[in-house]
Chimera marker file (.cmm) of the C-alpha trace (Angstrom):
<marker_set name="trace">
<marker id="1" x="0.251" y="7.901" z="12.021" r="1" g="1" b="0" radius="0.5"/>
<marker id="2" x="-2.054" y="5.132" z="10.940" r="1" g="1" b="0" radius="0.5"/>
<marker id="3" x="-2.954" y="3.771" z="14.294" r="1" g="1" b="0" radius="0.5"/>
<marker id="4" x="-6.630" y="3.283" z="13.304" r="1" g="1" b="0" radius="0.5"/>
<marker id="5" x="-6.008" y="2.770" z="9.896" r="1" g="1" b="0" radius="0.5"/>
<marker id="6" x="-3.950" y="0.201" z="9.918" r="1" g="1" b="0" radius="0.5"/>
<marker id="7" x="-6.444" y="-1.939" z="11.774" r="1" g="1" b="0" radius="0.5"/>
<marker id="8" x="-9.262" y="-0.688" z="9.175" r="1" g="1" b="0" radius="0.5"/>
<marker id="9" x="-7.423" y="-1.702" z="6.327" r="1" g="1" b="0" radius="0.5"/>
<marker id="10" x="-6.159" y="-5.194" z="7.965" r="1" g="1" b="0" radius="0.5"/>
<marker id="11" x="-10.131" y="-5.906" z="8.508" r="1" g="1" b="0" radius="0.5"/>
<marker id="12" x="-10.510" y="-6.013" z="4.730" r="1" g="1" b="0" radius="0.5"/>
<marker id="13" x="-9.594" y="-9.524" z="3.276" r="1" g="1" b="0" radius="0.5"/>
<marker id="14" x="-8.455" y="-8.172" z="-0.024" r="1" g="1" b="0" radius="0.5"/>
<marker id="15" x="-6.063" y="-5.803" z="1.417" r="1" g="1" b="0" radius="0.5"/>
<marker id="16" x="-5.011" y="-8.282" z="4.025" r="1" g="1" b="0" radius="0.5"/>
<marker id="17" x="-4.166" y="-10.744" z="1.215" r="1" g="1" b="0" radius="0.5"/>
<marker id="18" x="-2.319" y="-7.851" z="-1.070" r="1" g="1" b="0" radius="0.5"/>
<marker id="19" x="0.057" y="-7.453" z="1.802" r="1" g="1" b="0" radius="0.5"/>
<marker id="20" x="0.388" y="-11.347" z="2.469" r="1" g="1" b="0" radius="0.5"/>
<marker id="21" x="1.646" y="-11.173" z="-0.900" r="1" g="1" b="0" radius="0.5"/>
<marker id="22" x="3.953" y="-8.719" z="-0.843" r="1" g="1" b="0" radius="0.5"/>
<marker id="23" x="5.551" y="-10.054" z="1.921" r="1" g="1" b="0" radius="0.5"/>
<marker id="24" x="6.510" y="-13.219" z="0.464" r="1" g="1" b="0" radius="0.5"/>
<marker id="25" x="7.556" y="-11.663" z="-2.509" r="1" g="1" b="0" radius="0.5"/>
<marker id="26" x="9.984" y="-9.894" z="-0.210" r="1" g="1" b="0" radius="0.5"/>
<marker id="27" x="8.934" y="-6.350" z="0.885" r="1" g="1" b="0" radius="0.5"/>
<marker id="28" x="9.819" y="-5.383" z="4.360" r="1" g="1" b="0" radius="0.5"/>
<marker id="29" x="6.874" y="-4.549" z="6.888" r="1" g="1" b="0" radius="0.5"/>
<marker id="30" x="8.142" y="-1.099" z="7.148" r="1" g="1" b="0" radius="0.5"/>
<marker id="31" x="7.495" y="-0.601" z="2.899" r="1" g="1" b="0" radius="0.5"/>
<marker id="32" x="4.123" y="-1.588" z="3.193" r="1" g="1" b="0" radius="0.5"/>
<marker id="33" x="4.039" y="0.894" z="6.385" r="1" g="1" b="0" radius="0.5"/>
<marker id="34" x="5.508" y="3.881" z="4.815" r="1" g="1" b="0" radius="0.5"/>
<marker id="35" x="3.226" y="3.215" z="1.993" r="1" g="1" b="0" radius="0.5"/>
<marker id="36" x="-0.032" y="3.347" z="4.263" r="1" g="1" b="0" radius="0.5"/>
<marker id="37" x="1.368" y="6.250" z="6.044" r="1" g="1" b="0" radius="0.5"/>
<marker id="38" x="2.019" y="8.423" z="3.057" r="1" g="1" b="0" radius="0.5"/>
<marker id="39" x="-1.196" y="7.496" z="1.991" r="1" g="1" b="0" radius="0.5"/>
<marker id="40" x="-3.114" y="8.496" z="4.924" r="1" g="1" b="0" radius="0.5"/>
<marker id="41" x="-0.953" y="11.848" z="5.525" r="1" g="1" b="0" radius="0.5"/>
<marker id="42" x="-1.803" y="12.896" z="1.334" r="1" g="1" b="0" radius="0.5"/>
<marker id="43" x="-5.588" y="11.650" z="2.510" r="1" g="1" b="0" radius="0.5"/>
<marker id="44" x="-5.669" y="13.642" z="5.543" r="1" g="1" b="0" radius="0.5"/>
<marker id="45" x="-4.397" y="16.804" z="3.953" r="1" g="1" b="0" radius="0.5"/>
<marker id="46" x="-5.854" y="16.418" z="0.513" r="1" g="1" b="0" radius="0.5"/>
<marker id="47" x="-9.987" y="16.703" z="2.700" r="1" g="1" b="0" radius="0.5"/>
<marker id="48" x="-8.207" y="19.466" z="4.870" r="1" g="1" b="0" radius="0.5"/>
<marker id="49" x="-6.941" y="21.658" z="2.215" r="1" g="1" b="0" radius="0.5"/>
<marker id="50" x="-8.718" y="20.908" z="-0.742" r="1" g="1" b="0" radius="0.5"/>
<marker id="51" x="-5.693" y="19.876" z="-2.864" r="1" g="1" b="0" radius="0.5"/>
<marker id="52" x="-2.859" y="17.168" z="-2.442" r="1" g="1" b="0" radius="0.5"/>
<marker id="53" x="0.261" y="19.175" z="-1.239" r="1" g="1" b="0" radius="0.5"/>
<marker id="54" x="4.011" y="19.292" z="-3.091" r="1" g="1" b="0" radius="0.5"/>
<marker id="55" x="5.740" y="18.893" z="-0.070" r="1" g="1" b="0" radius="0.5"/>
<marker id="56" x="4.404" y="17.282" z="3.644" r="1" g="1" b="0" radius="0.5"/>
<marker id="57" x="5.813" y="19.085" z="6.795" r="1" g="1" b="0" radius="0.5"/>
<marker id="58" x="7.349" y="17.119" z="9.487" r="1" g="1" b="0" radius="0.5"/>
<marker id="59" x="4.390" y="18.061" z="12.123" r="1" g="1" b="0" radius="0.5"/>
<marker id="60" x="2.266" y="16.337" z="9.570" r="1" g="1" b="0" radius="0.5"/>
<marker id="61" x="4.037" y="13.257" z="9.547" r="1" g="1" b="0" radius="0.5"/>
<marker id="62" x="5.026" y="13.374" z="13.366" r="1" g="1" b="0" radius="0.5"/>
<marker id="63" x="1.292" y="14.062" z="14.175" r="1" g="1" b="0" radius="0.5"/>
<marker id="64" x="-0.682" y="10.950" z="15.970" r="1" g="1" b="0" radius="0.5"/>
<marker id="65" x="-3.617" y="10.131" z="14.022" r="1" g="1" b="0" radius="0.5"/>
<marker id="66" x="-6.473" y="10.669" z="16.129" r="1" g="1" b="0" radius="0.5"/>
<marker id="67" x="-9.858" y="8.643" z="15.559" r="1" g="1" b="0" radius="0.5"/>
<marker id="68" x="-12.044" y="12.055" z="14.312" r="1" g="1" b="0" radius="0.5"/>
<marker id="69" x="-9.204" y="12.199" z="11.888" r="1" g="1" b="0" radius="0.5"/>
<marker id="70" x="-10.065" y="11.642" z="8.325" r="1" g="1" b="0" radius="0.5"/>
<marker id="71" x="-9.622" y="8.450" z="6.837" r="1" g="1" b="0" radius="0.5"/>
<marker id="72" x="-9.224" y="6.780" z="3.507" r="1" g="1" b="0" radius="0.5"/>
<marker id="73" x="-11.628" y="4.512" z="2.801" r="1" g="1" b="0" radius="0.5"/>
<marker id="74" x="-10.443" y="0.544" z="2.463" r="1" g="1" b="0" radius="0.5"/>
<marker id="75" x="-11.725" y="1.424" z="-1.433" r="1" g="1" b="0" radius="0.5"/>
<marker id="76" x="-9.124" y="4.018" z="-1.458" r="1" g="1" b="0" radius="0.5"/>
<marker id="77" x="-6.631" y="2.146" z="-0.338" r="1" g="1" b="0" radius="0.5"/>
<marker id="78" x="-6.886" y="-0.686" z="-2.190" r="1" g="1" b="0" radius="0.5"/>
<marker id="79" x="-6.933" y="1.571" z="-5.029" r="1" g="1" b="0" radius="0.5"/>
<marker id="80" x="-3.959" y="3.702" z="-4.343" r="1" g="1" b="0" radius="0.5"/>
<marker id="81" x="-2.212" y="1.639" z="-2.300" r="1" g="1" b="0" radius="0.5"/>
<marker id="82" x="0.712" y="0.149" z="-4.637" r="1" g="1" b="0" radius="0.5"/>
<marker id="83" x="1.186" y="4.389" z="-6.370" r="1" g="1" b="0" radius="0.5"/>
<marker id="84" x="2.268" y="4.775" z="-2.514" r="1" g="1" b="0" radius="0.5"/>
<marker id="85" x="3.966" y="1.926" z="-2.258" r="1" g="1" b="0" radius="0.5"/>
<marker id="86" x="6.096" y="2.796" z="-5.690" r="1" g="1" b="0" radius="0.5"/>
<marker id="87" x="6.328" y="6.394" z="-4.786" r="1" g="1" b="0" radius="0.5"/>
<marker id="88" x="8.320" y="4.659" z="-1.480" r="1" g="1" b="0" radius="0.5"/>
<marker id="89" x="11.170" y="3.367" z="-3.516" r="1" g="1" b="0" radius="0.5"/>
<marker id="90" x="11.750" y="6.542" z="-5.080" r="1" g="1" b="0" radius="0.5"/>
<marker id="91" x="11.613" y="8.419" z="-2.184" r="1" g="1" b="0" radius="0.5"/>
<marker id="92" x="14.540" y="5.406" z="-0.286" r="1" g="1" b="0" radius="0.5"/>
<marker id="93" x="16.237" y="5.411" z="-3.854" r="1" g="1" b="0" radius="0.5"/>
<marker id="94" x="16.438" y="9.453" z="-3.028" r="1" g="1" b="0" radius="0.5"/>
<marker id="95" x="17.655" y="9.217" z="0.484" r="1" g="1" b="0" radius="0.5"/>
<marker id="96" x="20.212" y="6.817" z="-1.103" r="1" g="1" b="0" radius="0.5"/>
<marker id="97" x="21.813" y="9.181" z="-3.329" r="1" g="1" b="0" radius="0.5"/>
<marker id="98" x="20.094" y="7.956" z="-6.380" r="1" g="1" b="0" radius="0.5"/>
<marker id="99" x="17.877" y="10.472" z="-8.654" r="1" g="1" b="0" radius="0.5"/>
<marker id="100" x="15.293" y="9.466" z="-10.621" r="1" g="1" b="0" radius="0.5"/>
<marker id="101" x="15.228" y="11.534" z="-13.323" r="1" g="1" b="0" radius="0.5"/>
<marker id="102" x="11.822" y="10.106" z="-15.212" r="1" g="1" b="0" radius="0.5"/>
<marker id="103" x="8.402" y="10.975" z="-15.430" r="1" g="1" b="0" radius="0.5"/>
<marker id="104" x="7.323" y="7.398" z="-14.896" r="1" g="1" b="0" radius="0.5"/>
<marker id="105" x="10.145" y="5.571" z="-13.355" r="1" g="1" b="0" radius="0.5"/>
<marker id="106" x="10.759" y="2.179" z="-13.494" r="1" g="1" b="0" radius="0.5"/>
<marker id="107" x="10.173" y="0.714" z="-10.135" r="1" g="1" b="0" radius="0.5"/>
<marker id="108" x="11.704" y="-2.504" z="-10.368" r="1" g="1" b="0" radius="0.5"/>
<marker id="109" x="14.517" y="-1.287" z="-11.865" r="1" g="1" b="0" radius="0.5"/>
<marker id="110" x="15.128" y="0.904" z="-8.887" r="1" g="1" b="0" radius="0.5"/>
<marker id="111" x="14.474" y="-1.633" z="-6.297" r="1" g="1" b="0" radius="0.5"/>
<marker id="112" x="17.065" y="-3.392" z="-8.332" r="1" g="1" b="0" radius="0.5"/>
<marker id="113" x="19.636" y="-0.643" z="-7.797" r="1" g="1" b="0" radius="0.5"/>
<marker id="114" x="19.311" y="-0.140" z="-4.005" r="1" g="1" b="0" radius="0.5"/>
<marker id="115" x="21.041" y="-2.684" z="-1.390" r="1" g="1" b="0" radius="0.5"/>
<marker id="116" x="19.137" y="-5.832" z="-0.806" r="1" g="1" b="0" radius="0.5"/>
<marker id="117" x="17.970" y="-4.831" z="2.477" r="1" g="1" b="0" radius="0.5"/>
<marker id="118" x="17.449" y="-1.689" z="3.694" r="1" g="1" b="0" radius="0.5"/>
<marker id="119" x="17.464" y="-2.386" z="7.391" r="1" g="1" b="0" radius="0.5"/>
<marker id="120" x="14.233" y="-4.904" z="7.988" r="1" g="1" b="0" radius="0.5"/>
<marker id="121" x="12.306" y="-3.601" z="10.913" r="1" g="1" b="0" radius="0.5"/>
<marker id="122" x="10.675" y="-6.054" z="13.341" r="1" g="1" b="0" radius="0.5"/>
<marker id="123" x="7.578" y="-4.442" z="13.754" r="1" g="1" b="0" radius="0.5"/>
<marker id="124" x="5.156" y="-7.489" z="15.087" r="1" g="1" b="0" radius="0.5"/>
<marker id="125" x="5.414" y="-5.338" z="18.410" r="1" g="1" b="0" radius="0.5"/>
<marker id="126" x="3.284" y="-2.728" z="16.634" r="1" g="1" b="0" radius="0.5"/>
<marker id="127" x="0.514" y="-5.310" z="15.521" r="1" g="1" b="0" radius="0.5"/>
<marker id="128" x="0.818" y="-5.504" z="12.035" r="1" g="1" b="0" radius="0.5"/>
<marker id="129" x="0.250" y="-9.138" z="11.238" r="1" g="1" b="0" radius="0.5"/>
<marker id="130" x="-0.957" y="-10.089" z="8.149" r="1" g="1" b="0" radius="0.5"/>
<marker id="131" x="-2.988" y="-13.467" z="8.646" r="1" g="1" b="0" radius="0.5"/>
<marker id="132" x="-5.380" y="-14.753" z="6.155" r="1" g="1" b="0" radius="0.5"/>
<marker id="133" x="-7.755" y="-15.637" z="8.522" r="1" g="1" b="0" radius="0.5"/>
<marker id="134" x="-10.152" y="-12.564" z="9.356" r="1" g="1" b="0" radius="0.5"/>
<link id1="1" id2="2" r="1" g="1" b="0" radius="0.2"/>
<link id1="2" id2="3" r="1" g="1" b="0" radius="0.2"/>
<link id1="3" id2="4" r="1" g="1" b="0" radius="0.2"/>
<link id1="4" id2="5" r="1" g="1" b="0" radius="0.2"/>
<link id1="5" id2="6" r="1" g="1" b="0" radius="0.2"/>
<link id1="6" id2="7" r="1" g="1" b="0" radius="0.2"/>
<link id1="7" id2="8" r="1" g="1" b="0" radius="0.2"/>
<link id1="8" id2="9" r="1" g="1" b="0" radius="0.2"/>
<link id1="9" id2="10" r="1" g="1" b="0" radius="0.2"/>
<link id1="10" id2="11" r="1" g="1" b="0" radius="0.2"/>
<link id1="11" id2="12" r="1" g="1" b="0" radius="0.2"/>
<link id1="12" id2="13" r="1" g="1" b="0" radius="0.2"/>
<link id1="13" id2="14" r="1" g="1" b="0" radius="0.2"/>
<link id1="14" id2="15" r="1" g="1" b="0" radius="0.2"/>
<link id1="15" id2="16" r="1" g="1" b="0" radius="0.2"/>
<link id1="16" id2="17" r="1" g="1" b="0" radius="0.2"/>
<link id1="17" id2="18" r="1" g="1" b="0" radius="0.2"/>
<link id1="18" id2="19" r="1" g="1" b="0" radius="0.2"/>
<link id1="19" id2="20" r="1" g="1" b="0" radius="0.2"/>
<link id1="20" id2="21" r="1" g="1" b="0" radius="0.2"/>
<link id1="21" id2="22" r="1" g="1" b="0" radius="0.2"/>
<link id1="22" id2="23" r="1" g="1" b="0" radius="0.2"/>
<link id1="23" id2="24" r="1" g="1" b="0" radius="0.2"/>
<link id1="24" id2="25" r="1" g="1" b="0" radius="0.2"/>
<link id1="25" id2="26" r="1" g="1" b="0" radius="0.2"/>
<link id1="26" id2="27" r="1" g="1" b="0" radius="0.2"/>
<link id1="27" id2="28" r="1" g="1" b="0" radius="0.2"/>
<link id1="28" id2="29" r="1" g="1" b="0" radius="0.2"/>
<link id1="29" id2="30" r="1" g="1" b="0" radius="0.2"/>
<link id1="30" id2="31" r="1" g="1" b="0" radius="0.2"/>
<link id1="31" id2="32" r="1" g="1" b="0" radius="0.2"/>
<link id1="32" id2="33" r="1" g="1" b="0" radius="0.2"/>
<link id1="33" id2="34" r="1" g="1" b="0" radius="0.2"/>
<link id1="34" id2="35" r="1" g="1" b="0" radius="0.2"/>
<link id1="35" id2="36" r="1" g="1" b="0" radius="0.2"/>
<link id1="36" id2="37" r="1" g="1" b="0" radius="0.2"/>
<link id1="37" id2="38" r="1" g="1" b="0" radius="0.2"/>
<link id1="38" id2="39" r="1" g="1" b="0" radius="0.2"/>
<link id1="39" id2="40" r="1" g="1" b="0" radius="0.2"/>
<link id1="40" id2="41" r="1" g="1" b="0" radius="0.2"/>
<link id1="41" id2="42" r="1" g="1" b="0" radius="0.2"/>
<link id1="42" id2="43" r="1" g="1" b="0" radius="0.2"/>
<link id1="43" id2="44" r="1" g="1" b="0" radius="0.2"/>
<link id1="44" id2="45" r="1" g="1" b="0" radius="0.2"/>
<link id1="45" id2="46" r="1" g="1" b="0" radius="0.2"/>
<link id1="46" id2="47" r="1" g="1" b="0" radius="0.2"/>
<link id1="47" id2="48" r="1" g="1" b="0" radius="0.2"/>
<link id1="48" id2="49" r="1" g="1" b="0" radius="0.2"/>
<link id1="49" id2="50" r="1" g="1" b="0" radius="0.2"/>
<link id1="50" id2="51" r="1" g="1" b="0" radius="0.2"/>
<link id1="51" id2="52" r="1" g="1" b="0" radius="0.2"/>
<link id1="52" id2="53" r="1" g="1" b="0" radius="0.2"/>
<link id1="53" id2="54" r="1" g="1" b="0" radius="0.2"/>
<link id1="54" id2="55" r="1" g="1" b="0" radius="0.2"/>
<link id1="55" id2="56" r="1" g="1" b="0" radius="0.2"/>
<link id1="56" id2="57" r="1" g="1" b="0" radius="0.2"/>
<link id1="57" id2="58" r="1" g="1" b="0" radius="0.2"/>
<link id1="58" id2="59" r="1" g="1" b="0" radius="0.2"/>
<link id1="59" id2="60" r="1" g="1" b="0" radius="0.2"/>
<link id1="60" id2="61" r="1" g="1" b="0" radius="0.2"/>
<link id1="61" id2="62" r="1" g="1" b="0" radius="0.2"/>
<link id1="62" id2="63" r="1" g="1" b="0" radius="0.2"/>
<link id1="63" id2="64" r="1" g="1" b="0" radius="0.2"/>
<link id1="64" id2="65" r="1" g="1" b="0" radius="0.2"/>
<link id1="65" id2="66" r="1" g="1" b="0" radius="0.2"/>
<link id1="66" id2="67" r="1" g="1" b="0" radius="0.2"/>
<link id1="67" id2="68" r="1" g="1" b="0" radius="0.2"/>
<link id1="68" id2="69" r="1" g="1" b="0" radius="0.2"/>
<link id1="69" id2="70" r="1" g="1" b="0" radius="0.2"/>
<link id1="70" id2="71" r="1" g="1" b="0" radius="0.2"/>
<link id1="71" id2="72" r="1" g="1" b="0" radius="0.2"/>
<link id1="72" id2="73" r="1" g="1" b="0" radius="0.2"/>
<link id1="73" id2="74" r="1" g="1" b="0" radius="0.2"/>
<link id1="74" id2="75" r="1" g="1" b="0" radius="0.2"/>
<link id1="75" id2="76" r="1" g="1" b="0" radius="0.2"/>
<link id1="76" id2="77" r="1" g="1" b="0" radius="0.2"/>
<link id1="77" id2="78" r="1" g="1" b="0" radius="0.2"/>
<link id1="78" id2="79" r="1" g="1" b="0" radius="0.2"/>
<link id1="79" id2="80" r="1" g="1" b="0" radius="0.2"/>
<link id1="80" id2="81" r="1" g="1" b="0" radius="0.2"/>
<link id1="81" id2="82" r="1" g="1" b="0" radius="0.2"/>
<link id1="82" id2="83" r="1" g="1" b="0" radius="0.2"/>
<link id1="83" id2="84" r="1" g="1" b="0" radius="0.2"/>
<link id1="84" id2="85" r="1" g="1" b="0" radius="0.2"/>
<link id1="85" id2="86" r="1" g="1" b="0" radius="0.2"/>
<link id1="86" id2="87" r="1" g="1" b="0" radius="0.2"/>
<link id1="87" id2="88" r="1" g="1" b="0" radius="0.2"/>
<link id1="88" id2="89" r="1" g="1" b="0" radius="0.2"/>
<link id1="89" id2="90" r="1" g="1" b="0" radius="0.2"/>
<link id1="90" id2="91" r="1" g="1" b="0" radius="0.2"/>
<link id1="91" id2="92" r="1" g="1" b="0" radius="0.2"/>
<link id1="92" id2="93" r="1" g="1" b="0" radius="0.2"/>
<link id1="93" id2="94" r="1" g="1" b="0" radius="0.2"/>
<link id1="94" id2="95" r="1" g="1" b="0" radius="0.2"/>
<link id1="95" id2="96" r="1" g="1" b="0" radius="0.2"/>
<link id1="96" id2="97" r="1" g="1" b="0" radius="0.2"/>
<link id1="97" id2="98" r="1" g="1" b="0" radius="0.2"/>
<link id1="98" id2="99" r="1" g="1" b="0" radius="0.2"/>
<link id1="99" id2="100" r="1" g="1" b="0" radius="0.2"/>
<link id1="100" id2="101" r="1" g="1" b="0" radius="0.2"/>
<link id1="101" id2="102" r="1" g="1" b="0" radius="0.2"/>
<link id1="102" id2="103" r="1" g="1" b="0" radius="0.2"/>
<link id1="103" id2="104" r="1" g="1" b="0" radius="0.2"/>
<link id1="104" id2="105" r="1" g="1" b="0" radius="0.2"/>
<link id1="105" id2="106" r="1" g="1" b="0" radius="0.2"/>
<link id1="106" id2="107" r="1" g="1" b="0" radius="0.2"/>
<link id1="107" id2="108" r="1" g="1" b="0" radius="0.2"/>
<link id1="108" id2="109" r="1" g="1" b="0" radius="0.2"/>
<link id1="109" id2="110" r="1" g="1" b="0" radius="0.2"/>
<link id1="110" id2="111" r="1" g="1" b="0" radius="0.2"/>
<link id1="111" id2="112" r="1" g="1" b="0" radius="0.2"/>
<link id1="112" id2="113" r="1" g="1" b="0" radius="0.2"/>
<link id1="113" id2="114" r="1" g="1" b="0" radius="0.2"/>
<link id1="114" id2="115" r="1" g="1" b="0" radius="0.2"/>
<link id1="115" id2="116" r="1" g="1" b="0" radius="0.2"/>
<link id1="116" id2="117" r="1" g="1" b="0" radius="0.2"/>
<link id1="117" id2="118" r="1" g="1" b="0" radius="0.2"/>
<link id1="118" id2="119" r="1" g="1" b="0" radius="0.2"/>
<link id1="119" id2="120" r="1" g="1" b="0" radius="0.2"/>
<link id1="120" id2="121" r="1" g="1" b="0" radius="0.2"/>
<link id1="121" id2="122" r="1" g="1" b="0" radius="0.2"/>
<link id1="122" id2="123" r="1" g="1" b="0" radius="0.2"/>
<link id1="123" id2="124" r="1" g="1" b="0" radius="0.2"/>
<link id1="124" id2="125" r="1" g="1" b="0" radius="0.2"/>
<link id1="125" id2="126" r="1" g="1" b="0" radius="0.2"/>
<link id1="126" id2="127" r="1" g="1" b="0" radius="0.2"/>
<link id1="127" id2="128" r="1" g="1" b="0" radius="0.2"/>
<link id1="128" id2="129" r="1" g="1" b="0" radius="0.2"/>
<link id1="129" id2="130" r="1" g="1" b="0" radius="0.2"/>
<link id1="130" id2="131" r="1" g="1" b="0" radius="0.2"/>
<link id1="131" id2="132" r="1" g="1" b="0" radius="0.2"/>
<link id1="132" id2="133" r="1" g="1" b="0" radius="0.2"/>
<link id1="133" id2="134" r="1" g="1" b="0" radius="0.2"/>
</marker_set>
């Protein structure tokens, strides 16, 4: 799903160093992932449609991203990418059982309320790296 953006974003030193970041302050690869992906897919479907959908189907999100594919701009992720990232926590809060029932949640408070680690992933097999050197 982010295949080529992934690499596009990691070429950008500012993004590079935002995820540096959050991994030391203890995210897990696959947040910062599932943040990027949602991103792209709302992206992807926001230029194909016209409007940023309610729900995503799972043929969107099992769909390969190809390189004609649409792609937000390093801009536009910088810009958007910690809504995604928050918007993750509700959505793991969710599959834990756990309803947010706000407008504008807290998001630390909810990290706070789900277990400590929700299954780390090992994903250096996949390439993300986040080195500060370019």
């Amino acid at each position: 799903m982010t295949r080529h953006t992934l690499p596009q974003a990691l070429s950008d030193a500012t993004l590079r160093a935002r995820f540096a970041d959050l991994l030391a302050d203890g995210r897990k690869e696959w947040h910062l992932l599932m943040a990027l992906a949602n991103l792209v897919i709302n992206h992807r479907l926001l230029v194909r449609t016209g409007t940023v959908p309610n729900r995503v189907t799972k043929a969107d999100i099992a769909r390969e991203e190809q390189t004609d594919d649409p792609m937000p701009s390093t801009a536009q992720i910088r810009e958007q990418f910690d809504t995604f990232l928050a918007i993750g926590v509700v959505s793991v809060a969710d599959s834990w059982g756990l309803k947010v029932n706000q407008v504008t949640p807290n998001i630390t408070a909810i990290e706070g309320a789900l277990p400590p680690d929700l299954g780390h992933l090992n994903l250096g097999s996949c390439g993300f790296r986040v080195d500060q050197e370019s």
